[in-house]
SEKOL-219237 format. One record per residue (C-alpha): z, x, y negated; residue in one letter. Coordinates in steps of 0.25 Angstrom, whole numbers, plus 2048, in hexadecimal, padded with zeros to 3 digits. Example, Ala and Ser with C-alpha at 12.3 -4.5 7.8 and 13.67 -1.06 7.14 Angstrom:
residues 2
81F831812a
81D837804s
end
This chain:
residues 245
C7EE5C328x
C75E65322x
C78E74322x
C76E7C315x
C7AE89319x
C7FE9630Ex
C7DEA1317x
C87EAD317x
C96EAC31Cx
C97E9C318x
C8DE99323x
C89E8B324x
C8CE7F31Cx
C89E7031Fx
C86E67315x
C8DE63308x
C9DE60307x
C9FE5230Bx
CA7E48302x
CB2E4830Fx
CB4E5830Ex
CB5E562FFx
CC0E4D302x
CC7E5530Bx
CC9E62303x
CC7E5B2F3x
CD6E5E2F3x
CD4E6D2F6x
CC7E6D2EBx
CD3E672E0x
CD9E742E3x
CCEE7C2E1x
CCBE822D3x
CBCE802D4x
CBFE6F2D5x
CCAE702C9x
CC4E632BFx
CBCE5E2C9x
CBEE4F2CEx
CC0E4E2DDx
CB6E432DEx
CAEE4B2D8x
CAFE572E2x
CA4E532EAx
C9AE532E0x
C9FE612DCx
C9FE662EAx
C90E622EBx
C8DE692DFx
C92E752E4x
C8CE732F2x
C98E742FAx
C99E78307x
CA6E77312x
CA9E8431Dx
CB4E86324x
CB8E9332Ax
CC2E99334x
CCDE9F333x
CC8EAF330x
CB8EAC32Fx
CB2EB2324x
CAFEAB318x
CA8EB430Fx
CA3EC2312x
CA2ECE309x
C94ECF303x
C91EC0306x
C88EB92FBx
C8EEAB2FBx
C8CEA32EEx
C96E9C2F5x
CA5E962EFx
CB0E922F9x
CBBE8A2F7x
CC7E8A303x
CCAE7B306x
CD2E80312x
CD9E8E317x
CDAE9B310x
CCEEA530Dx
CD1EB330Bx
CC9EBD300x
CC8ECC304x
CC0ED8302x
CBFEE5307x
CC3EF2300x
CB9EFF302x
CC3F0530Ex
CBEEF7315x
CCEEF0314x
CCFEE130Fx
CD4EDC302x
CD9ECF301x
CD4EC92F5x
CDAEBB2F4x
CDCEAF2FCx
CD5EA22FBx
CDCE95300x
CD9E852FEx
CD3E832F2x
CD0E912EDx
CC2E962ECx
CBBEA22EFx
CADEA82EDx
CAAEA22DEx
CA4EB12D9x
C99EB02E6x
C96EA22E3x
C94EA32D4x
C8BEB22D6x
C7DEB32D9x
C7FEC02E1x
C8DEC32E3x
C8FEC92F1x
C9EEC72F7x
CA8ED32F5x
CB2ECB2FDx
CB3EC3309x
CBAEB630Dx
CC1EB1319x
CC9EA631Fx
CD6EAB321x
CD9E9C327x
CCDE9332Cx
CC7E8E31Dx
CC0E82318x
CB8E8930Cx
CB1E80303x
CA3E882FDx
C9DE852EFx
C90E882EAx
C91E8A2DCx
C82E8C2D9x
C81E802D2x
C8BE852C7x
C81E8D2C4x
C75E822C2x
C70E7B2B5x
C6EE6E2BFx
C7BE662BDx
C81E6D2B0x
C85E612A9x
C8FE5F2B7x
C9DE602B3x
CA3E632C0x
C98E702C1x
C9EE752B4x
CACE722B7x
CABE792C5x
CA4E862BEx
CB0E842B5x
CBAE842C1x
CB1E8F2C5x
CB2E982B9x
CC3E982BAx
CC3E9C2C9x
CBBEA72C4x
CC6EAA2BAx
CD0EA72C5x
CCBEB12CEx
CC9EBB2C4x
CD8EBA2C2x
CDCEBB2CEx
CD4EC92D0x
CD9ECE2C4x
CE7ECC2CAx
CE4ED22D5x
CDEEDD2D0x
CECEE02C8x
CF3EDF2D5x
CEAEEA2DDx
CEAEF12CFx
CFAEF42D3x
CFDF012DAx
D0BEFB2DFx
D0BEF32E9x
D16EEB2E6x
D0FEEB2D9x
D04EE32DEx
D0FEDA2E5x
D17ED92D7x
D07ED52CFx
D05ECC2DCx
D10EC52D9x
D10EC12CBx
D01EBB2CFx
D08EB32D8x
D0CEA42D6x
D1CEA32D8x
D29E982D7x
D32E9C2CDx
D3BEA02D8x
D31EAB2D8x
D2CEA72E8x
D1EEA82EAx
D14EA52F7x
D08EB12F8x
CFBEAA2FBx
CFAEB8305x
D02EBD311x
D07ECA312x
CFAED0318x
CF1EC930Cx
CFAECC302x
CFBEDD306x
CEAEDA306x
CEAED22FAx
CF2EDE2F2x
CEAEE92FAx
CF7EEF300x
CFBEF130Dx
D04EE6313x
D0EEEF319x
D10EF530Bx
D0FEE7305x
D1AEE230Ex
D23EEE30Ex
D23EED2FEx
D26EDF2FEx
D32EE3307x
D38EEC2FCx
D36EE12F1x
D3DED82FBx
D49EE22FEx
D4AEE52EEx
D4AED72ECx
D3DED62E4x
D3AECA2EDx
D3AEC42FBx
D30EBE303x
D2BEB7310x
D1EEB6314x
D15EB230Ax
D22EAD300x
D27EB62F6x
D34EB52F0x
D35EBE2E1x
D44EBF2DFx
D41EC92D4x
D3AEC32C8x
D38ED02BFx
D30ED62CBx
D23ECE2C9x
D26ECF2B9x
end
């Protein structure tokens, strides 16, 4: 097969998605917001468009470096991707996670000279999915509906992320820390039962909320101890409804 290489982090790629890859991971793209509208037999075609290219990465290789220029999207078909930066004292902050189905990199992909303020890695091996959106951009094809309802996908991602940022700016915005925890929380999707699974472990989730993770567990061992809530490893049990009021 022929090799088309992007240069940078992503290395090389060979040749176009095949219609057997598309069928192997079309249910994770039904997932993706990027693909919301678009028929399945269609996916293909779309792919094409995009100029799709297939990677796999190992278990803590590098994805994205900070000060990369890739115009270069990436969707995880499989595994969990990590998005950090560093602060000015060098320590990392854990911006978010990205698992099957969710997408990272849109900003880069859709700037003309956007460097990378962050870095992605694989926190398990990943199977990343990368999309050129370059045509998006193009007068050739305007008239192609799927173009126009992936820029439409495209543009609430965008509001999707922004969102999400702004959340997490309230949260760091907290001098608490079991302030954070309580905005944290309310974000959070939960059963009426008030349990809810974190997407983060204990180490992500003091990096994720910039605190230290001894604080962070020893906090959540008063909440325990006043009754405020019990947990057990990633689940979290909220027995006091009015804190997250």
């Amino acid at each position: 097969m022929k090799e088309t290489r992007w240069g940078g982090t992503f290395g090389s790629f060979y040749g176009a998605v095949s219609e057997d890859e598309v069928r192997q991971f079309s249910h994770v793209l039904k997932e993706c917001s990027c693909f919301e509208g678009i028929p399945e037999s269609k996916y293909t075609a779309v792919l094409c468009c995009l100029r799709a290219r297939h990677k796999t990465f190992s278990k803590g290789s590098m994805i994205l470096q900070v000060s990369d220029r890739e115009n270069l999207a990436g969707v995880v078909l499989k595994g969990t991707a990590e998005l950090t930066l560093y602060s000015e004292n060098g320590s990392q902050i854990n911006i978010n996670h990205c698992s099957c189905g969710d997408m990272f990199g849109e900003d880069l992909a859709c700037s003309k000279s956007a460097d990378s303020s962050m870095q992605i890695w694989a926190v398990t091996d990943c199977e990343i999915l990368f999309l050129d959106f370059a045509s998006l951009f193009s007068m050739e094809g305007g008239t192609c509906p799927f173009k126009m309802r992936v820029s439409t996908n495209l543009l609430r991602e965008f509001a999707d992320k922004a969102r999400f940022l702004n959340d997490k700016v309230r949260i760091l915005a907290q001098k608490r820390l079991r302030d954070k925890l309580k905005v944290y929380l309310q974000l959070q999707t939960g059963s009426r039962e008030g349990r809810i699974e974190l997407p983060f472990r204990r180490n992500e989730l003091a990096e994720f909320l910039c605190v230290d993770r001894s604080a962070l567990s020893r906090e959540l061992s008063r909440m325990q101890q006043e009754g405020i809530l019990s947990y057990e490893g990633r689940k979290i049990h909220i027995h006091d409804q009015s804190f997250l009021k």
